[in-house]
C-alpha positions as CSV (number, residue, x, y, z in Angstrom):
1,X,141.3,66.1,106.1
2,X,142.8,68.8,108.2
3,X,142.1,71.3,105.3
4,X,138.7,70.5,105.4
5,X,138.8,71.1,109.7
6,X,140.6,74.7,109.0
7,X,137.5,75.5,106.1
8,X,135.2,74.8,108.0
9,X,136.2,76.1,111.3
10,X,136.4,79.7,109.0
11,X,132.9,78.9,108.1
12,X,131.4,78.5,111.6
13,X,133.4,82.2,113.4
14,X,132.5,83.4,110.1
15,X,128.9,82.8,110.6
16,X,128.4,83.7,114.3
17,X,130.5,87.1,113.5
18,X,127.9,87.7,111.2
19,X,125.0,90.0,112.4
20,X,121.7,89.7,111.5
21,X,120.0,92.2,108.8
22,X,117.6,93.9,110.6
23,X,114.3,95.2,108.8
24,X,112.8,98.3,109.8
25,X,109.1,99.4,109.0
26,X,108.6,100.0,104.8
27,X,107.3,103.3,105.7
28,X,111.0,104.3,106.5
29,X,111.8,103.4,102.5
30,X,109.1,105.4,100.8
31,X,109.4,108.8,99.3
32,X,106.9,111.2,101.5
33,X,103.7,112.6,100.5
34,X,102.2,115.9,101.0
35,X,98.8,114.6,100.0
36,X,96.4,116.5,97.7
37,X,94.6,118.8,100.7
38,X,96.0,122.0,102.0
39,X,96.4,121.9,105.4
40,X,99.7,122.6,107.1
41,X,100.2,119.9,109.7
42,X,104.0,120.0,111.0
43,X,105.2,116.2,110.3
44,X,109.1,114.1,110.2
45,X,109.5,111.9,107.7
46,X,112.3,109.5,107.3
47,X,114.8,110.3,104.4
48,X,117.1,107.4,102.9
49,X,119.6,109.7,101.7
50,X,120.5,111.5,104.5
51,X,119.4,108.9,107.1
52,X,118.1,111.2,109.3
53,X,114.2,112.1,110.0
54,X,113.5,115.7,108.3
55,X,110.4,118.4,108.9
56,X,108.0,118.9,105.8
57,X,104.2,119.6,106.0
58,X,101.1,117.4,105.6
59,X,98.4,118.5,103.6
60,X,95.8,116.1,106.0
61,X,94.7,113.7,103.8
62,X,95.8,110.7,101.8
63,X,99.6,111.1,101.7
64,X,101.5,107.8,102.6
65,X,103.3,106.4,106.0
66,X,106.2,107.9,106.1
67,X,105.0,110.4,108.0
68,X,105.3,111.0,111.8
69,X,103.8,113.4,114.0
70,X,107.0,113.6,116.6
71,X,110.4,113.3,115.7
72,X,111.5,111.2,118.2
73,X,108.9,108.3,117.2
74,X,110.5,108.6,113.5
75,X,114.1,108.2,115.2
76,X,112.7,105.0,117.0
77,X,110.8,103.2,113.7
78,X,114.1,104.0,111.4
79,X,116.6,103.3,114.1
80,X,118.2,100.3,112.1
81,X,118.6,102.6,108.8
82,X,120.2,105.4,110.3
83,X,122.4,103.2,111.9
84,X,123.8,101.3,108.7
85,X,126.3,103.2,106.4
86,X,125.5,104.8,103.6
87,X,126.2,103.1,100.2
């Protein structure tokens, strides 16, 4: 009996140490995209493998979500993956 109050009280403070996985935005995941037009629009995009939001150019049209017109509002959306580590 008292091994099974010892297991379970690891359980429980094991559990409520545990911190929730937070999900940012899909458009944080996705590889950026220019888009087929030739327009030079200054964008950020956030990049997984540096976890940090990055400069490109947008061509205007189609082109996907990962694409932000100010830095700052990039930083804010993808907060939660440039916090984790990187694997």
């Amino acid at each position: 009996f008292s091994s099974f109050v010892v297991t379970f009280a690891i359980l429980v403070c094991d559990a409520v140490d545990a911190k929730p996985k937070i999900r940012p935005p899909k458009n944080c995941t996705i590889e950026p995209e220019e888009g087929p037009c030739r327009a030079l629009h200054s964008r950020y995009f956030f990049n997984m493998t540096s976890r940090q939001c990055e400069h490109f150019y947008y061509g205007g049209c189609y082109g996907n979500t990962n694409r932000f017109i100010k830095k700052k509002r990039c930083e804010k959306e993808c907060k939660a993956y440039m916090e984790q580590k990187a694997i």
